[in-house]
C-alpha positions in Angstrom: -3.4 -6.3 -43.9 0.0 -8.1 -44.3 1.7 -6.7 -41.7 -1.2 -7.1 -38.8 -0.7 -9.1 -35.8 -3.8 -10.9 -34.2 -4.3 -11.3 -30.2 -7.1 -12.7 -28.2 -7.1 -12.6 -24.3 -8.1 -15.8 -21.6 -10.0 -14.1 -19.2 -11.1 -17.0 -16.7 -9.2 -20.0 -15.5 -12.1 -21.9 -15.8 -11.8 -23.3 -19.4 -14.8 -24.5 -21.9 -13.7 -28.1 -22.5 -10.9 -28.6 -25.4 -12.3 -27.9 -28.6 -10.3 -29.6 -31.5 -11.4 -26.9 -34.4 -10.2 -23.7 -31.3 -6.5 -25.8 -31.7 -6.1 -24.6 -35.3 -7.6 -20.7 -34.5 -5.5 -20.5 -31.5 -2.3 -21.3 -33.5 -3.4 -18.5 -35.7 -2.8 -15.7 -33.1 0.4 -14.1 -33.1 -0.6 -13.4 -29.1 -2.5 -15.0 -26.8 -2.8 -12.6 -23.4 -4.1 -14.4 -20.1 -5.5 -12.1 -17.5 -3.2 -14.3 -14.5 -0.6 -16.7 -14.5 -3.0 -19.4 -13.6 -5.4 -18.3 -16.6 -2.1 -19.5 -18.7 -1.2 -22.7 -16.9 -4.7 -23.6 -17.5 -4.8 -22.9 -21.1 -1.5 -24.2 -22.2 -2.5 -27.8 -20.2 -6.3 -27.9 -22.8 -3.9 -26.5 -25.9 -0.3 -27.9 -25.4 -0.1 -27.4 -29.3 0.5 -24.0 -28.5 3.7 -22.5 -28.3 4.7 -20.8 -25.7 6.0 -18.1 -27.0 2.9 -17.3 -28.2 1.6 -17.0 -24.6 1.7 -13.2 -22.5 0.6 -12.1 -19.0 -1.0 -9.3 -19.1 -3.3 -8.2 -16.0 -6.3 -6.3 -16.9 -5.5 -2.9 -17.3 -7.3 -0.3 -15.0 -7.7 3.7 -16.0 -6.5 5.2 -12.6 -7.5 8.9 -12.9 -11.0 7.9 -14.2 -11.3 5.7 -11.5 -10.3 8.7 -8.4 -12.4 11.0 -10.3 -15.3 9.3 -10.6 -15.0 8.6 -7.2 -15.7 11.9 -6.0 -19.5 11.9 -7.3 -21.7 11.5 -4.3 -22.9 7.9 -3.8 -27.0 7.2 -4.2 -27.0 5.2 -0.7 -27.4 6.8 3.0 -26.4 5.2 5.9 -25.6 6.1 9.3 -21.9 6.4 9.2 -21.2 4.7 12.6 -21.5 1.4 11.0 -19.1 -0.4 9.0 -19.4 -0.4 5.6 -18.6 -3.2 3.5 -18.7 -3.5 -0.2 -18.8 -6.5 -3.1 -19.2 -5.5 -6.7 -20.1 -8.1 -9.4 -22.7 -10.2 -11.4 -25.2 -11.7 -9.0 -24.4 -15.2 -10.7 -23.2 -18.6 -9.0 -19.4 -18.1 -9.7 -19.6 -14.8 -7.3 -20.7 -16.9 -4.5 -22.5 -13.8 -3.0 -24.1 -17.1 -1.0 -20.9 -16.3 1.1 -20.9 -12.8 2.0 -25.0 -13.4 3.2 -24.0 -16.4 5.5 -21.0 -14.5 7.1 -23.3 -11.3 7.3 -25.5 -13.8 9.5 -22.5 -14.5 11.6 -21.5 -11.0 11.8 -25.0 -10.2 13.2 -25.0 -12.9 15.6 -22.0 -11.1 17.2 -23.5 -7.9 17.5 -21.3 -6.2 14.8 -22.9 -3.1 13.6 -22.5 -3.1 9.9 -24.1 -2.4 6.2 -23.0 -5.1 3.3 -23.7 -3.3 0.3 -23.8 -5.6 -3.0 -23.3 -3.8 -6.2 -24.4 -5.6 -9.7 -27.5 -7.4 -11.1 -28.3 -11.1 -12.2 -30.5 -14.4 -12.4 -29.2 -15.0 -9.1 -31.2 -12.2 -7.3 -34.4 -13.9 -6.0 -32.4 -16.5 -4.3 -29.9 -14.0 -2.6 -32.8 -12.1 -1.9 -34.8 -14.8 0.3 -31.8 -15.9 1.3 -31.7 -12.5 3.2 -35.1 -12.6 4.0 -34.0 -15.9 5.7 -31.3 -14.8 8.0 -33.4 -11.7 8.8 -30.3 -9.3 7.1 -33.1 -6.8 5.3 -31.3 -4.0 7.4 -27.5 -5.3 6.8 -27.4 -6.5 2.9 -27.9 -4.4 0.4 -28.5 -5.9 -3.1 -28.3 -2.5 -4.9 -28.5 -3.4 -8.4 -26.2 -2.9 -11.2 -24.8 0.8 -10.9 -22.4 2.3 -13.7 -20.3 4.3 -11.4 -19.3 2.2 -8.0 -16.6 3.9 -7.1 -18.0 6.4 -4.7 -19.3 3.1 -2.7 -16.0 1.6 -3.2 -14.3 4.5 -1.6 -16.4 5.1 1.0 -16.3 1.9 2.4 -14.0 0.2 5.1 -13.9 -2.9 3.6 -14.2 -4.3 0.0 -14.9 -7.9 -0.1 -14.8 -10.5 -3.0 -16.1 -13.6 -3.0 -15.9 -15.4 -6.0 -15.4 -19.2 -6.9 -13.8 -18.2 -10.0 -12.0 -15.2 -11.7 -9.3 -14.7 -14.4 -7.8 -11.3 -12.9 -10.5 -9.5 -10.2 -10.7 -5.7 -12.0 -13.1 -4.9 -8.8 -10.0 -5.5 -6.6 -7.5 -3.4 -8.2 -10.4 -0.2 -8.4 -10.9 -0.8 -4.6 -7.0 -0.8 -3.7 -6.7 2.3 -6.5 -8.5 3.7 -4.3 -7.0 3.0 -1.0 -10.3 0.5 0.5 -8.6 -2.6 2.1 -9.4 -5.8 0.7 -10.6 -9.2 1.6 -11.1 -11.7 -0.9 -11.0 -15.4 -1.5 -8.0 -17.4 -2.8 -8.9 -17.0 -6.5 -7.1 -16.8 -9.8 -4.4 -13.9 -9.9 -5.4 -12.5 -6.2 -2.1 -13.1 -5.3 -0.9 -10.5 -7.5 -3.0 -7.6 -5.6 -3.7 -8.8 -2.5 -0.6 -8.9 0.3 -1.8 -10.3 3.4 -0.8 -8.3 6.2 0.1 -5.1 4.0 -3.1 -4.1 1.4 -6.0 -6.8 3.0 -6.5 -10.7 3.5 -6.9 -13.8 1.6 -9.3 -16.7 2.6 -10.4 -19.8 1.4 -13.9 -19.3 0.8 -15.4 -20.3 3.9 -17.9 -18.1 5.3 -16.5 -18.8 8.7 -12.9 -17.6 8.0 -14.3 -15.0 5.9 -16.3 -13.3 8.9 -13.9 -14.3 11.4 -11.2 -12.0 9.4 -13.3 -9.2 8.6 -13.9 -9.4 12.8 -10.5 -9.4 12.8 -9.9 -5.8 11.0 -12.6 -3.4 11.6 -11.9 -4.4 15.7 -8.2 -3.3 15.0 -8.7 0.5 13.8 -4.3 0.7 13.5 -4.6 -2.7 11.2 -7.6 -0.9 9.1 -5.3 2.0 8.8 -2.3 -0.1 8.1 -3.9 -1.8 5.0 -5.4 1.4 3.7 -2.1 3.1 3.2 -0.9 -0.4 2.3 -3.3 -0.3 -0.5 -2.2 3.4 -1.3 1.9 2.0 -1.2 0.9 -0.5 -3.8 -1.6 0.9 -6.5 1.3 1.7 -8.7 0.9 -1.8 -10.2 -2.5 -1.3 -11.1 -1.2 1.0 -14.3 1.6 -1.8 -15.2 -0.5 -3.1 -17.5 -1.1 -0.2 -19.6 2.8 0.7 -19.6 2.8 -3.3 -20.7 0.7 -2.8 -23.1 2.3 0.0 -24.9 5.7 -1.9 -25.0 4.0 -4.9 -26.9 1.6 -2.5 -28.8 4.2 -0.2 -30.1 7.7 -1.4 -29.9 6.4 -5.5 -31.5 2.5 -5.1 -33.2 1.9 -3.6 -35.8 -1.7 -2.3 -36.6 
């Protein structure tokens, strides 16, 4: 069609390795959307031969009412509700770094905190996470609950939702969790800035499992700093639906289809 536009999206700021034939597909795009601002700077430093004009940030784009509704189902997990509850969501695969959130679990423990981690999503990582448990004697703590299509209820539920990646392009598991008003804790990874406000929604770390368990000590022991964050998230879940209004501006008022 004569009149189509073409758009492709960079979803990671980890890029494959420059690839002289992706130079001339690349140029072919009338739009090329990165998930972050650091997706971009990465991609425009492998393919300078791309203008920049070419080059939009768009975050990924989260459905808020199907998000709070499907929250509301009942969760498939019991638990007795005068521990914390903490919850990660994503591929159990290297980049997640789920390593992490095990080794400060240990910590945790060690200090007597009374808590369930609760681990939502399924990979080739799983045997090792799992003896890794075993290990550290956590059976009772971590949860690997397997890939689940609806996480919300868990996400809601919980006190805390934790990320742990090595690498993202824009964390979609963060801006559900602040959507729906759980405080968040994640590591310093691409586009976190642009949810997570230390000291109003959760906290940024820098991946260490000692600063990771050290903080989330930090908030569940102040109850007025939980609750601060938690209507901090609810303050700032407006800009999860930017991207959609975004999107409509560039899909209707510039592409055609």
């Amino acid at each position: 069609y004569r009149n189509t536009k073409i758009m492709t999206w960079i979803h990671s700021e980890k890029m494959p390795k420059r690839n002289k034939k992706l130079v001339t597909v690349y140029q072919k795009y009338n739009y090329i959307f990165g998930v972050s601002k650091e997706c971009i700077e990465v991609f425009q430093k492998t393919y300078p031969e791309v203008k920049l004009q070419k080059m939009k940030m768009l975050h990924n784009p989260l459905l808020v009412n199907e998000i709070v509704n499907k929250s509301k189902e009942r969760s498939s997990i019991n638990y007795n509700k005068e521990r914390f509850l903490f919850v990660s969501v994503g591929r159990l695969v290297k980049e997640k770094s789920f390593e992490i959130a095990i080794e400060s679990a240990a910590i945790l423990k060690e200090k007597k905190i009374s808590f369930l981690w609760v681990i939502i999503g399924e990979g080739c990582e799983r045997n090792r996470l799992e003896s890794q448990i075993k290990t550290h004697r956590l059976e009772k703590e971590v949860i690997l609950h397997g890939f689940d299509s609806n996480p919300y209820p868990f996400m809601k539920e919980a006190d805390l939702y934790i990320q742990t990646s090595k690498v993202e392009g824009f964390s979609t598991t963060i801006g559900e969790a602040i959507v729906l008003g759980t405080p968040v804790i994640s590591t310093r990874v691409s586009g976190v800035t642009d949810q997570v406000y230390p000291g109003v929604n959760g906290e940024i770390v820098e991946g260490d499992k000692y600063q990771l368990a050290d903080t989330i000590e930090q908030v569940i022991n102040d109850s007025e700093l939980l609750e601060k964050y938690h209507q901090g998230c609810l303050a700032t879940r407006q800009k999860a639906i930017e991207p959609l209004l975004l999107f409509d501006e560039y899909a209707f008022n510039d592409i055609m289809y």
